[in-house]
C-alpha positions in Angstrom: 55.7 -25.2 -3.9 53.4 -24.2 -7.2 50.6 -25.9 -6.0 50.9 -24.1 -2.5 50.8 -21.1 -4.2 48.2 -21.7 -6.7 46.0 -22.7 -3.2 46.8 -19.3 -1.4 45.8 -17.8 -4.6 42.0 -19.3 -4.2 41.2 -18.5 -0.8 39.2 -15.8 0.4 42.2 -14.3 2.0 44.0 -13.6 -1.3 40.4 -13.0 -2.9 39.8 -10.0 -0.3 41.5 -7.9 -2.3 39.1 -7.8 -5.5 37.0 -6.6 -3.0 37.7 -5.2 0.1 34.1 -3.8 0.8 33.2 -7.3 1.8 34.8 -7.1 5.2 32.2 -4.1 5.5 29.3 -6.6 4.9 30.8 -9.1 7.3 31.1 -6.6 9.8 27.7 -5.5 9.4 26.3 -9.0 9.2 28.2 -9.5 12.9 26.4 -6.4 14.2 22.9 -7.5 13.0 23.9 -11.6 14.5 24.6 -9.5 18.0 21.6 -7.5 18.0 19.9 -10.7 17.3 21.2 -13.1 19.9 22.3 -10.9 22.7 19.2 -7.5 22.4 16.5 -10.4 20.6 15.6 -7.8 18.2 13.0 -10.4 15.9 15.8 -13.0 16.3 13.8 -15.6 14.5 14.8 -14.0 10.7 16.9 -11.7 11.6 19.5 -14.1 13.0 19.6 -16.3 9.6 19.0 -13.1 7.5 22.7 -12.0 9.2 24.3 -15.1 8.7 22.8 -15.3 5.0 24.5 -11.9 4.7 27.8 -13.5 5.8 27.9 -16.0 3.8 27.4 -13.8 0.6 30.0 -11.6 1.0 32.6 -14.5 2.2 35.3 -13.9 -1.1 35.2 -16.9 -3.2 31.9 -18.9 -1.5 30.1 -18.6 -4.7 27.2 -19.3 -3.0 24.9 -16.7 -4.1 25.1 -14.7 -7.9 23.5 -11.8 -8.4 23.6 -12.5 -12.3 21.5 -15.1 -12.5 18.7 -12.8 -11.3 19.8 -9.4 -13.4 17.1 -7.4 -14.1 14.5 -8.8 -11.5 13.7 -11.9 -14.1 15.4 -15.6 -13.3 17.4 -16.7 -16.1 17.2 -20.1 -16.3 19.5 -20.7 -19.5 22.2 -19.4 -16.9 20.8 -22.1 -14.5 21.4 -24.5 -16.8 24.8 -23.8 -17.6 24.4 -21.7 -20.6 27.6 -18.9 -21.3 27.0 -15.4 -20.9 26.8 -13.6 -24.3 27.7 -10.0 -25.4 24.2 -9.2 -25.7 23.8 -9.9 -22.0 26.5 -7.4 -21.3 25.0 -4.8 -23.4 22.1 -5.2 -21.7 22.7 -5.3 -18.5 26.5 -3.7 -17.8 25.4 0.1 -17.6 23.1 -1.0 -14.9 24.5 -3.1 -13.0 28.1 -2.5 -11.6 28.9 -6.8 -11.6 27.8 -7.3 -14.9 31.7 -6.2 -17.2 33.3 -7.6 -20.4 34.8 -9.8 -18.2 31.9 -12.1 -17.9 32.1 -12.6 -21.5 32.2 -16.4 -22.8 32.2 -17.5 -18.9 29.5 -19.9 -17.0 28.2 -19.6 -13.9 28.3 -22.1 -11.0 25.3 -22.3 -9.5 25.7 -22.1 -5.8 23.0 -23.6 -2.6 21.7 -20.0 -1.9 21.3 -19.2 -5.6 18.7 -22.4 -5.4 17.2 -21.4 -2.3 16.6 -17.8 -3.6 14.2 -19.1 -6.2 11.6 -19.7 -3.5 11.8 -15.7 -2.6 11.5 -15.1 -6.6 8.9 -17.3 -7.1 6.5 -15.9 -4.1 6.4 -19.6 -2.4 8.3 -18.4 0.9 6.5 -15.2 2.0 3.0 -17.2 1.3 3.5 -20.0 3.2 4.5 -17.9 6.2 1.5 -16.1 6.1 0.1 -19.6 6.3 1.8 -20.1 9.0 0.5 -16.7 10.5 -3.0 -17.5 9.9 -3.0 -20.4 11.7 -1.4 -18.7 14.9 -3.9 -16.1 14.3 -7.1 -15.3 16.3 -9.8 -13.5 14.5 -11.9 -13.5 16.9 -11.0 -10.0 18.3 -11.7 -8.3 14.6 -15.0 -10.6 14.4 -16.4 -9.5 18.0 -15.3 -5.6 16.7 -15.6 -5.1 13.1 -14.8 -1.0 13.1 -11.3 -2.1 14.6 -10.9 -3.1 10.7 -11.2 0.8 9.8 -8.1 1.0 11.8 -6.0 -1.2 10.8 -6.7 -0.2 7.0 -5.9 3.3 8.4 -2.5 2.3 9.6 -1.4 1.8 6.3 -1.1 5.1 5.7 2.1 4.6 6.3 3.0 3.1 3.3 1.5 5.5 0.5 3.0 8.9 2.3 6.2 7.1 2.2 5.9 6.2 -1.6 5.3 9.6 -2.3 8.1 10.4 0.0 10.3 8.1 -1.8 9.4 9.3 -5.2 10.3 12.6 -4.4 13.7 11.7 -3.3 14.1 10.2 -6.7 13.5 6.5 -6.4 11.7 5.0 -9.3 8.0 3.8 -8.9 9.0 0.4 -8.4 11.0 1.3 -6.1 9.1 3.8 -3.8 6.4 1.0 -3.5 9.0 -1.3 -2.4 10.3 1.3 0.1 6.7 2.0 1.3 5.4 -1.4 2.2 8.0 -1.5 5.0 5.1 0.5 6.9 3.0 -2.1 6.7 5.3 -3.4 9.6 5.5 -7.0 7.9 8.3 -8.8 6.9 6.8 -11.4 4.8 4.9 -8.9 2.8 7.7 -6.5 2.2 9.7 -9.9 1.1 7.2 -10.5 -1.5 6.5 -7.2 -2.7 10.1 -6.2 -3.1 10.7 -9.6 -5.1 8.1 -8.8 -7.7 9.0 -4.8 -7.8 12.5 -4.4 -7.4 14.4 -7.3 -6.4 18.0 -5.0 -6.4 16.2 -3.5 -3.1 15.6 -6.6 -1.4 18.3 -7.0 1.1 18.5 -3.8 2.7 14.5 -3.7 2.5 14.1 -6.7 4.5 16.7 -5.3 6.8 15.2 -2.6 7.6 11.9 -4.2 8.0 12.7 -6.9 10.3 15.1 -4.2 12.5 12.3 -1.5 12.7 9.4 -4.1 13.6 11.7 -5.3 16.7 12.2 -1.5 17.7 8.3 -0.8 17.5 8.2 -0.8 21.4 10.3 2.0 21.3 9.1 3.8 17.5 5.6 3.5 18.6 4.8 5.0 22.7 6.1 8.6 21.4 4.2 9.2 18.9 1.2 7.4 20.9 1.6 9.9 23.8 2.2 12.7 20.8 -1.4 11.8 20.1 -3.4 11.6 22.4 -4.6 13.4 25.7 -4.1 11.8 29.3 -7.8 11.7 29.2 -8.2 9.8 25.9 -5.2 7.1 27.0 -7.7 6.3 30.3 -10.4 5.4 28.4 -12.2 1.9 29.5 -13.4 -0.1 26.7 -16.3 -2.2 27.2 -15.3 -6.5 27.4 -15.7 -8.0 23.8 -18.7 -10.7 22.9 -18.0 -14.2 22.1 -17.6 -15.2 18.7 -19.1 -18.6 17.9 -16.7 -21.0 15.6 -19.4 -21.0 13.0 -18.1 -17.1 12.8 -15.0 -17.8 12.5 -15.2 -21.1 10.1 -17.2 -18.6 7.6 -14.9 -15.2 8.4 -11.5 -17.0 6.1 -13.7 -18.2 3.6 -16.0 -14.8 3.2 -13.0 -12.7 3.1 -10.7 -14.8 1.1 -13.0 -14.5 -1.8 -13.9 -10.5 -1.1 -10.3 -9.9 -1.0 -9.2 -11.6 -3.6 -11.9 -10.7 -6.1 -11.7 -6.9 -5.2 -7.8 -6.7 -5.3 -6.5 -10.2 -7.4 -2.8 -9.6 -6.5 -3.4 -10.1 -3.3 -4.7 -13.8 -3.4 -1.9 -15.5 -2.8 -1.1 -13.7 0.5 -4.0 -13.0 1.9 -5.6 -16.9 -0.1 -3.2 -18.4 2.4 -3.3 -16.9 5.1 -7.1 -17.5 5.6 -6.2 -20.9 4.9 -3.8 -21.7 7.8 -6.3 -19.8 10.0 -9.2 -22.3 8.3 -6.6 -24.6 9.6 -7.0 -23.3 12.9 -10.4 -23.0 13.1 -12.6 -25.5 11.8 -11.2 -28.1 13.8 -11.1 -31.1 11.6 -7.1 -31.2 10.6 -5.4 -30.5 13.9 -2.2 -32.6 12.2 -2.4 -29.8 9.4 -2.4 -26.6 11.8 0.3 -28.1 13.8 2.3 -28.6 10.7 1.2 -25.2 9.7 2.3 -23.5 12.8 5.8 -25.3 13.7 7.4 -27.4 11.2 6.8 -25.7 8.2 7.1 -22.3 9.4 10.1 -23.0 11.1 11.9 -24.7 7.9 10.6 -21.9 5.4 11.7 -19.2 8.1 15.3 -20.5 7.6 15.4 -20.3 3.8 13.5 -16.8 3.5 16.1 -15.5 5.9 19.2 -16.9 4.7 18.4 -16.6 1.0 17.3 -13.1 1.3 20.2 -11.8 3.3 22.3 -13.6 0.6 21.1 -10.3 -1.8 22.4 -8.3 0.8 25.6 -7.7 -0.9 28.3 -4.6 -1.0 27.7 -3.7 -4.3 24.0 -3.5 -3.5 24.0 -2.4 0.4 26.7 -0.2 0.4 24.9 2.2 -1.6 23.3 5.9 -0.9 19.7 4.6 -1.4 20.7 2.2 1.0 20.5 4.9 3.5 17.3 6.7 2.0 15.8 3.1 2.4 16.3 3.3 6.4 15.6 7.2 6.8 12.1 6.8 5.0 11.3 2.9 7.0 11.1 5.0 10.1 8.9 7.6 8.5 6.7 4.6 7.3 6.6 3.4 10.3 6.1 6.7 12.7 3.1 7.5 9.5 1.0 4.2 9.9 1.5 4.4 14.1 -0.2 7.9 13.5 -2.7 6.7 10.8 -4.3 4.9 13.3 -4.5 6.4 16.6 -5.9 9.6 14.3 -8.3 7.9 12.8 -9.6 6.0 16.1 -9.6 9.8 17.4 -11.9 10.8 14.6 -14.5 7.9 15.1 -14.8 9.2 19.2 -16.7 12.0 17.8 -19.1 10.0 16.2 -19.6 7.1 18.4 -21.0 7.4 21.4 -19.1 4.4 23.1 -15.7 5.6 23.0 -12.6 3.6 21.5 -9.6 3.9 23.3 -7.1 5.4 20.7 -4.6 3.9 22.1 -5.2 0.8 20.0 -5.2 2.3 16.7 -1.4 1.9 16.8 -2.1 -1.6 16.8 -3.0 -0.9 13.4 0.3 -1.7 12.0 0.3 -5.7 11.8 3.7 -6.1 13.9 1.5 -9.1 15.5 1.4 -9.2 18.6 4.0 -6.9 19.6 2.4 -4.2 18.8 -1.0 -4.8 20.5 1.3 -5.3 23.5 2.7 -1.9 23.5 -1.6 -0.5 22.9 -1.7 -2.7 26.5 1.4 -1.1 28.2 0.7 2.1 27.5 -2.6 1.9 28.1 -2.1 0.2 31.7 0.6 3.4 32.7 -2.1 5.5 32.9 -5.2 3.1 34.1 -3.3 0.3 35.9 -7.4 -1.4 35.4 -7.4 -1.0 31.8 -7.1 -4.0 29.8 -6.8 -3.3 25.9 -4.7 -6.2 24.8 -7.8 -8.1 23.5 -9.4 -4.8 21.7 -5.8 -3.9 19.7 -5.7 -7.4 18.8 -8.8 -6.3 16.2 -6.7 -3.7 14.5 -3.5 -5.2 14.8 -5.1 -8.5 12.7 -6.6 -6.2 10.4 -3.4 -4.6 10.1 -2.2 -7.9 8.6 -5.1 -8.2 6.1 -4.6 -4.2 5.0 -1.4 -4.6 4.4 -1.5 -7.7 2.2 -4.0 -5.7 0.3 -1.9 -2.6 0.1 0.5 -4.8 -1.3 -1.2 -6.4 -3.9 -2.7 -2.7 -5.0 1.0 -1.7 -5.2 2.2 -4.4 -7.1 -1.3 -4.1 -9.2 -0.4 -0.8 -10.3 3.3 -1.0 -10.4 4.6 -4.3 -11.9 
């Protein structure tokens, strides 16, 4: 009978009540699993970012520990089975609500997630899906139209209104950068960025990432329509020239070393993402831009998701900046949607072949989706209009601005 009773004692049934606010978490992690499965809102990461959520919050998994990452640094001595000192409480316990005197003289048990988790720390997960991205990716659009670059660096707007947005709501630098690259309307990037600036953030920021970038078919035609005039929506833009593969052999290479010279954080995003679109292009390791594209995209989506909604925990999600974080994504997203449709507005009075603003929104680098809505917006008002090819120029770019805004953020704020 003891031993019955010691057993009840250790499972997450008795353990619920240490902390109730886990059945919160579950339930929200159910919610995000639904809208992933059954509405497909960006079911690829959001689906294993839900269930990584789950199984954080499941009393007495021990599968993810938030201590082992206090502070935003990875300490290994607690890896290695080191005991928690009193110095480590002092330095950590006003901060952070599951550091307490409890700890004191006690080990952690490193759990699967807390292993996977050191490939979000470490920057290796969001840059190998970016080289994953670049070898899906066509640049041919951007080559053949080299001012739909202006708009996609105008789209991430976005992201430095909402930082000052942020910082006047009282988040810390850090913090506000964090917040802000949600605009950028990538998930990878916001990953990264958030787990060099303020790791604390990182669940509810890759939340709200992911869950915007699947609404941008409905965030984005509003403000489109705001815009712009019935006229302006109608406007036919001319077909785009070919691009010889010599253009787009060089086009990685050329702005792989501008890039990364002008803005040096940046390297390793945008470093490999020009090298799984070298992949692509060049033609000479198909066996690598296969692998590139399916197999190990596929496997590092799994771990980015799971192990980053493992740090989506009560303590941390159930939180008022929680909600700032979600009012201020859609601001960041409704700010670089308007960035550049205004800006592709501005350069019609200068040029005297129109560009359709339409595809400004593009801008944002939610790829494709959101040179698709540019198209169906587009078509509701010229049924013989065909933009998807000319918002696929900003909506690449998009991708290249926002790794640089990134890497200016983390530049000037780490």
């Amino acid at each position: 009978m003891d031993a019955i009773i010691e057993f009840a004692k250790t499972t997450g049934f008795a353990l619920i009540a240490d902390n109730p606010l886990s059945l919160v978490m579950i339930a929200v992690s159910c919610v995000l699993m639904y809208l992933a499965i059954v509405k497909k809102f960006e079911p690829m990461l959001l689906l294993p970012i839900a269930f990584g959520m789950l199984l954080t919050n499941l009393p007495g998994a021990e599968m993810y520990h938030e201590i082992l990452f206090c502070g935003g640094h990875v300490h290994w001595d607690l890896f290695g089975g080191a005991e928690i000192t009193q110095e480590f409480i002092d330095m950590y316990s006003g901060t952070y609500s599951y550091v307490t005197q409890d700890l004191l003289g006690t080990t952690v048990q490193v759990g699967l997630i807390d292993i996977l988790y050191l490939g979000v720390k470490l920057g290796i997960y969001p840059c190998l899906i970016f080289m994953g991205v670049g070898a899906m990716t066509d640049f041919g659009p951007l080559i053949a139209n080299p001012k739909s670059l202006l708009l996609g660096a105008a789209a991430q707007l976005g992201i430095f209104v909402t930082y000052i947005g942020a910082r006047l709501m009282g988040f810390l630098p850090n913090e506000a950068g964090s917040i802000g690259i949600i605009g950028g309307a990538d998930g990878p990037t916001a990953i990264y960025t958030t787990s060099l600036l303020a790791p604390e953030l990182l669940g509810p920021i890759a939340v709200a990432a992911y869950s915007y970038m699947a609404l941008v078919p409905v965030i984005q035609p509003p403000i489109m329509k705001l815009l712009t005039t019935k006229e302006e929506r109608k406007i036919v833009m001319r077909e785009l020239r070919p691009v010889s593969q010599t253009e787009k052999i060089v086009f990685p290479i050329v702005v792989t070393i501008f890039v990364s010279m002008l803005v040096p954080s940046a390297a390793p995003l945008v470093g490999c993402l020009m090298l799984g679109n070298l992949f692509k292009e060049c033609g000479v390791v198909e066996r690598l831009n296969k692998t590139a594209q399916n197999e190990l995209m596929n496997i590092v989506t799994i771990f980015l998701g799971v192990s980053v909604g493992a740090t989506a925990t009560a303590s941390t999600f159930l939180a008022p900046k929680t909600l700032g974080i979600i009012a201020l994504g859609v601001v960041a997203f409704g700010m670089g949607t308007a960035g550049g449709v205004l800006l592709a507005k501005l350069m019609n009075l200068f040029l005297k072949e129109k560009i359709n603003p339409l595809i400004g929104s593009a801008g944002v680098s939610a790829v494709p989706m959101a040179a698709r809505v540019s198209q169906v917006v587009g078509q509701k008002y010229n049924p013989g209009n065909f933009l998807l090819m000319h918002a696929m120029g900003p909506n690449v770019a998009g991708v290249i601005g926002s790794a640089i805004a990134a890497g200016v953020l983390i530049s000037m704020l780490r």
